[in-house]
N, C-alpha and C positions, 0 to 999 in steps of 0.2 A: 275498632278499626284503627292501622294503626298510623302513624303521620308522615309522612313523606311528600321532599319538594325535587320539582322538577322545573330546572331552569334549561329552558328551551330558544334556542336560536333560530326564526325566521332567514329565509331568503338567501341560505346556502345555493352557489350559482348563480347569484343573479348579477354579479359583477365580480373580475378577480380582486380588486382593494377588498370589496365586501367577505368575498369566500377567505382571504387571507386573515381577516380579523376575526370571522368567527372560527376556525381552524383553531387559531392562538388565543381565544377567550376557552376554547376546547381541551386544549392543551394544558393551555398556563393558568386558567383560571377557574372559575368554582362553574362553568355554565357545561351542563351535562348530557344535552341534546340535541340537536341540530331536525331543518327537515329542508330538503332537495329540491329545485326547479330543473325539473329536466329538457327543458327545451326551449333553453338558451344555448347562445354560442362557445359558453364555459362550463356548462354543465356537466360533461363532461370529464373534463381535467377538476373539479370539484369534487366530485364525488370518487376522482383515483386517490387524493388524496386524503380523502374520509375517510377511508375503508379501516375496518376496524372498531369506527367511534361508532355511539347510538346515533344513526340516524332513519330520520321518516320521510315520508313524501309530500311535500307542499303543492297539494294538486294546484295548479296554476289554470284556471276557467279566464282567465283578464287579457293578457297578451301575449303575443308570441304565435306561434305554430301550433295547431294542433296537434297531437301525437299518433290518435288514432284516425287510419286513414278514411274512414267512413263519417266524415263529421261532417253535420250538412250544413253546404254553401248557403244556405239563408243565413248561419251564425256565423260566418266569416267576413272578413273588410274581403277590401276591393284588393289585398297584399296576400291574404291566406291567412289570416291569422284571426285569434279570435277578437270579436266584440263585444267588451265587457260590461258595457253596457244593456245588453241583452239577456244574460247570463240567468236572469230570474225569471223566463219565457225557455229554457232549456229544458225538453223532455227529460225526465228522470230517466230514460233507457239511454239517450245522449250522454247524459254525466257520468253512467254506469260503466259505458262503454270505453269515454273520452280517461276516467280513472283507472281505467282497469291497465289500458295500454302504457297512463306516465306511471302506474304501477309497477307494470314489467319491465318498463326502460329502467325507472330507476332501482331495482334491483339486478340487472344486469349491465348498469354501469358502476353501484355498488359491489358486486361478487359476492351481495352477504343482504340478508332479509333486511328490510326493512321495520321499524319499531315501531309505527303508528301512520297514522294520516291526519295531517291537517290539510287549510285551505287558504291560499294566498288573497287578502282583502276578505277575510271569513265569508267567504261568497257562498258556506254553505248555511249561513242564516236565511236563504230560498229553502223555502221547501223541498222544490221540486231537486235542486240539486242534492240538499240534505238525504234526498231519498237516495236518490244514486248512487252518491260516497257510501252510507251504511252498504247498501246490497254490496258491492265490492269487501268491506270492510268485513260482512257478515263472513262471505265468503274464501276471505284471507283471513279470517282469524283475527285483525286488526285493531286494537284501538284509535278511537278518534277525539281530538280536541273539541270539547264543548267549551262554548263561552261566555254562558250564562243558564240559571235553570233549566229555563223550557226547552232549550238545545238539549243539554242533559238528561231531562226527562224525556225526550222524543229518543233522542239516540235508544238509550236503553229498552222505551218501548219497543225498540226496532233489532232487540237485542246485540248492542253491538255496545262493548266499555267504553268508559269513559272515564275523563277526571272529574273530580265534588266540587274543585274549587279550580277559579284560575283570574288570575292577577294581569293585565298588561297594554299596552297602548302604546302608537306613535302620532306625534301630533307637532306642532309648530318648536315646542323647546324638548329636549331630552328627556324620555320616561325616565328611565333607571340613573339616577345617578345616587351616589353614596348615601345621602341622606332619606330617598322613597325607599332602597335597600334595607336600609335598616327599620324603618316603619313599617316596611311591608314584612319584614323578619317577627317586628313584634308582635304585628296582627295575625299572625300565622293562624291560620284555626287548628286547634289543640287533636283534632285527628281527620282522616281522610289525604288525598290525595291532591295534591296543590300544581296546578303549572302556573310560572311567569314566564311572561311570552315576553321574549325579548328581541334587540335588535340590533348587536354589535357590529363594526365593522372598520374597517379604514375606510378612507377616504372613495367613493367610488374612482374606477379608472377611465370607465368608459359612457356609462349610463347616467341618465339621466334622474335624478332622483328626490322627492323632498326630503327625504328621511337622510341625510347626510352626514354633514359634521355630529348632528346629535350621535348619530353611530358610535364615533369615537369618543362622546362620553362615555357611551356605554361600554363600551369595551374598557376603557377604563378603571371603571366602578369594576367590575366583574375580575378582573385581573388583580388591583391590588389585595393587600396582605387583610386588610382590615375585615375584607367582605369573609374572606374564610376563616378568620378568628370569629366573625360574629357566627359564622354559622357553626364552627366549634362550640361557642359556646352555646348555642342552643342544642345542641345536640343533635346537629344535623348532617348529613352527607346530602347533598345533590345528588338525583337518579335519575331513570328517562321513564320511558311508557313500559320497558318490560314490566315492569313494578307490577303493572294491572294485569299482566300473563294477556291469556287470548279470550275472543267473545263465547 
């Protein structure tokens, strides 16, 4: 099998400081795939600007709007929006549904298919959500981010790709900076398919967020020269989900 990494950017849309950094870690730097929030108020003007790059859908179950208009008012606040809280109490025909539609939005604010699905706050480590993303996923032909074995292994039970391996975290100080970069380079496992889940960004503009300044670590690490000498010399290029083709 043969080796490939996938440096993937979380939370495309979910603020314009955010969309602008991962755009320019896109551009200018070694990180090779992005995935969408389609319903926020910049989602929008995100994904006019993507069009072209690898991107996928960061089904959002947490907050915001629902997309699909049949979402039942038990799972919504007292605003219309979802309760993320709840999220592991959602029918699997609910999730099915609720995907299918930030599906088609974000490929019709995209104008170009979609490369995989993931899930904002991996809320498909529920079950019952996990079920629902696959059936969509099955259905589009899709791959989806796992984030540890038994994800992995359940996806593919449900016949739907996946990756072998995958690296990544936000937490109180910066995941990625230059030095986990290159640890995480060395530890690559010598075949299979790898995602680092990452989180670059500027400064948020407008939202509220913990994952912040570390952003702009990351963005950093990801853009200088060093990060794509290292992975020259490993003998590496950065790819997205096509890599895995369809389920």
């Amino acid at each position: 099998m043969p080796r490939a990494l996938i440096l993937n950017a979380d939370d495309l849309g979910y603020d314009p400081g955010i969309t602008r950094g991962i755009l320019q870690a896109l551009r200018e730097g070694v990180v090779s795939s992005s995935t969408l929030l389609v319903n926020t108020p910049w989602s929008e003007e995100a994904a006019r600007q993507a069009r072209g790059l690898a991107i996928g859908l960061h089904l959002n179950l947490d907050r915001g709007p629902p997309v699909g208009p049949d979402f039942p008012l038990e799972f919504r606040s007292v605003d219309g929006g979802f309760i993320g809280a709840r999220v592991d109490a959602l029918p699997a025909d609910v999730v099915e549904a609720e995907a299918f539609a930030q599906l088609g939005r974000a490929e019709r604010m995209l104008g170009q298919a979609v490369t995989h699905l993931d899930v904002h706050k991996h809320l498909h480590r529920h079950p019952r959500v996990l079920e629902g993303l696959a059936r969509v996923a099955r259905r589009a032909g899709l791959p989806v981010r796992s984030i540890d074995a038994d994800m992995r292994e359940a996806l593919r039970v449900l016949g739907v790709a996946t990756n072998d391996h995958f690296v990544g975290e936000s937490g109180e100080a910066a995941y990625w900076t230059p030095e986990r970069f290159a640890a995480a380079l060395t530890a690559l496992p010598s075949e299979g398919i790898t995602e680092w889940m990452c989180h670059p960004g500027h400064l948020p503009e407008v939202v509220t967020s913990r994952y912040a300044a570390q952003r702009e670590v990351e963005l950093a690490t990801f853009l200088h020269p060093r990060s794509r000498e290292a992975l020259d010399r490993a003998g590496l290029r950065t790819t997205d989900f096509r890599v895995l083709g369809t389920s």
